[in-house]
C-alpha positions in Angstrom: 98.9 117.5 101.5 96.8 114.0 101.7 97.0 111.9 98.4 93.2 112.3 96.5 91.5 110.6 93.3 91.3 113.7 91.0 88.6 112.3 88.1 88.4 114.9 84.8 85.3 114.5 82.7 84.6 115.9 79.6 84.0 116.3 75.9 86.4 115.0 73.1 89.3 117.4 72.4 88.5 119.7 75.1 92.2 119.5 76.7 91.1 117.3 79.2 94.3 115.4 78.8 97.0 118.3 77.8 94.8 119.2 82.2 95.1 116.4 83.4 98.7 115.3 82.7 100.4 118.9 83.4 98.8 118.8 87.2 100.0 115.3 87.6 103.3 116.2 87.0 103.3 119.5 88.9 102.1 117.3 91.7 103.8 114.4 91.7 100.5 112.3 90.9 100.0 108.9 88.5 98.6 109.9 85.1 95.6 107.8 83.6 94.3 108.8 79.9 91.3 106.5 79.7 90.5 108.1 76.1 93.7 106.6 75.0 93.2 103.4 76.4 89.7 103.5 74.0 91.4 104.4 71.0 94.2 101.5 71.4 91.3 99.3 71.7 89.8 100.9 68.3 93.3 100.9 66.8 93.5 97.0 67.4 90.1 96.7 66.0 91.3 98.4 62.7 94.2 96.6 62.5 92.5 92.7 62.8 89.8 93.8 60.7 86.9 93.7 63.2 85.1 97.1 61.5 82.5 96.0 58.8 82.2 97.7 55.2 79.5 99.8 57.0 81.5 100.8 59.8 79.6 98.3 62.2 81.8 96.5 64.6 82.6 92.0 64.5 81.4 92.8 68.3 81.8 88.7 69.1 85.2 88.7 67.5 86.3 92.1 69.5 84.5 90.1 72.2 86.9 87.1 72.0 90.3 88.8 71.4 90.1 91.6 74.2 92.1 89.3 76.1 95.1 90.0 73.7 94.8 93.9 73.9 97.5 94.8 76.5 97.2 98.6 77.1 99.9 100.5 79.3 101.4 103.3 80.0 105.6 104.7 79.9 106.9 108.0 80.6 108.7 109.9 77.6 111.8 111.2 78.9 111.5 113.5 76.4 108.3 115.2 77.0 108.1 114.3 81.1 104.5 112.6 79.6 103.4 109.0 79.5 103.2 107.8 75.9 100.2 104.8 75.3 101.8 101.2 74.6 99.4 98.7 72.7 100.9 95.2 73.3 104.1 96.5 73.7 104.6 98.9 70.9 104.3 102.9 71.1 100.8 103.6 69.6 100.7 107.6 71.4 100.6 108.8 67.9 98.6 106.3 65.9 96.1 106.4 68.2 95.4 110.2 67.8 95.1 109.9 64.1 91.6 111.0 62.6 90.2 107.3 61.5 90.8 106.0 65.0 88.9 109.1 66.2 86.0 108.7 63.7 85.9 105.0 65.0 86.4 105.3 68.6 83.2 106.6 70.0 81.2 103.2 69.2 84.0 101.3 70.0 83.7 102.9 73.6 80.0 102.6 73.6 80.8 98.4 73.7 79.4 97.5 77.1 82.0 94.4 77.2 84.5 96.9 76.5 83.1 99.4 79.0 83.6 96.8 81.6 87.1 95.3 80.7 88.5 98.8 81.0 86.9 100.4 83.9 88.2 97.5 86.3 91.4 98.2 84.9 91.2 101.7 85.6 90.2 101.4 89.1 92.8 98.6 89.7 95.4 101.4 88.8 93.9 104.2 91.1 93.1 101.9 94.0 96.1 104.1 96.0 94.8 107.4 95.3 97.4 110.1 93.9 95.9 109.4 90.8 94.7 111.9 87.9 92.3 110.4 85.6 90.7 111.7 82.8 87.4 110.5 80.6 84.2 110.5 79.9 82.9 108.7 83.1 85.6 109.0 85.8 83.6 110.9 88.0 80.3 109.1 87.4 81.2 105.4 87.1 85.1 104.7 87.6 85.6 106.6 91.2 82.4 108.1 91.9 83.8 108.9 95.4 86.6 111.1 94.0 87.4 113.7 96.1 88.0 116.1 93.3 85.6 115.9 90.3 86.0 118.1 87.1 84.1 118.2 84.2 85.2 120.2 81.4 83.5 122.0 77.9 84.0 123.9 75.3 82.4 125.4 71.6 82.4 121.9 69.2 84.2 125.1 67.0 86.7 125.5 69.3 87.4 122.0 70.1 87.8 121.4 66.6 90.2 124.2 65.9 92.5 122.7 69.0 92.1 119.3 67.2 92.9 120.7 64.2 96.3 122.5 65.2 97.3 119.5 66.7 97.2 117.4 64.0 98.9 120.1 61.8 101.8 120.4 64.5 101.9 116.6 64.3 102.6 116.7 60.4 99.3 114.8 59.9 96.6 115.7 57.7 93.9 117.5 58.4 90.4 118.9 57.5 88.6 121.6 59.9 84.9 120.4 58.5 85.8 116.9 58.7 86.6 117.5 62.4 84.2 119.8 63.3 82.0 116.5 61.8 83.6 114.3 63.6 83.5 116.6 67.1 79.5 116.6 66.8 79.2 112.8 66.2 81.0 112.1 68.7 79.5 114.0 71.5 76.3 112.3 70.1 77.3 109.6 71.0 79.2 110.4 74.1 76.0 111.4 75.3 73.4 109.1 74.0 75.2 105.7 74.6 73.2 102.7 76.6 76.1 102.5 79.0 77.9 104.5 81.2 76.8 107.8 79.0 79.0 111.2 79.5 77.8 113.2 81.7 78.2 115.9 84.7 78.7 114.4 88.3 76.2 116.2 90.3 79.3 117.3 92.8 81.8 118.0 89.8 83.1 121.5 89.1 82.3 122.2 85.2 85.2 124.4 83.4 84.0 126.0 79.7 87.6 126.9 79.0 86.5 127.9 75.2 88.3 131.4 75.7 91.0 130.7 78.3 94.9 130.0 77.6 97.0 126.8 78.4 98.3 128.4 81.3 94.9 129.9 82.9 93.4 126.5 82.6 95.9 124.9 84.5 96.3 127.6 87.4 92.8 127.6 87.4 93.3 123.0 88.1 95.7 123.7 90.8 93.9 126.1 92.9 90.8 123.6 92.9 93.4 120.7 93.9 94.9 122.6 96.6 91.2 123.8 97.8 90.4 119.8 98.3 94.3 118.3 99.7 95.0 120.4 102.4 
């Protein structure tokens, strides 16, 4: 098998990441959640303030202080998965919580942002055996990926998933506030200045609205092992 960039596009709360870290296990590949390096740099934000009353962002202040936003990535014994580290501290689960969601999207629209984060990302997948998953792996991080995926889903659906997982997190939750927040976001996604989500015109796209855990990720493995061997 010869070591390939696999790059997993997609809508928010699609299981794009649940994908992407279960084939890099199976096959012994690096794990990348790009999402969650977004929503670290949104959790910072909230933390030091830099949202206004309105929900805009202090964009020069963000500007100034990305230096200090250390993002990185440990594996959980526990779960075989890499938990997200913001500065040194364990953020995997703060960072999934529904106010970091509802500010993430512009956050990740931040061209200065955009920038700091992508060269990080393609520092880390410079060796190949790398899965990666986002909203623009394919179509601005490693455009030359061998293996390019781009996943969808019902907003209904997606927000259902979202939903139960905050539920089996103990967090609360509210399906019409997701559902809200689901449709926003792929607004956004999709309508941003820079680096906009989108389909790679050589990607495979997956609607895995009606498909299991388990046919989702056969389904993966049989399109890496079409492309490796």
């Amino acid at each position: 098998m010869k070591k390939i960039t696999i790059a997993i596009d997609g809508f928010s709360s699609c299981g794009k990441s649940t994908m992407a870290k279960d084939l890099a296990k199976e096959i012994g590949y690096i794990y990348v959640d790009t999402g969650a390096m977004y929503r670290s740099v949104t959790l910072y934000a909230l933390r030091h303030n830099l949202f206004n009353a309105d929900g805009s962002i202090r964009e020069e202040e963000l500007k100034t202080q990305m230096k200090n936003i250390d993002i990185s990535f440990q594996l959980n014994k526990t779960t075989g998965r890499p938990d997200t580290f913001l500065n040194g501290e364990n953020v995997e689960k703060d960072i999934r919580s529904m106010e970091v969601s509802s500010h993430v999207s512009p956050i990740a629209a931040l061209p200065f942002v955009r920038t700091a984060l992508v060269a990080q990302q393609q520092r880390m997948g410079a060796g190949k055996g790398i899965v990666m998953d986002g909203r623009d792996i394919g179509t601005v991080v490693f455009p030359d990926a061998e293996l390019k995926i781009f996943v969808t889903a019902s907003a209904e659906v997606r927000a259902q998933r979202r939903y139960d997982e905050l539920k089996a997190k103990g967090m609360e939750a509210n399906f019409n506030d997701i559902l809200k927040n689901v449709e926003e976001r792929d607004y956004i996604d999709s309508h941003r200045a820079t680096s906009p989500l989108r389909k790679a015109p050589d990607a495979i796209e997956l609607d895995n609205s009606n498909l299991t855990i388990a046919q989702q990720q056969q389904w993966l493995y049989e399109q890496y092992r079409k492309v490796a061997e």
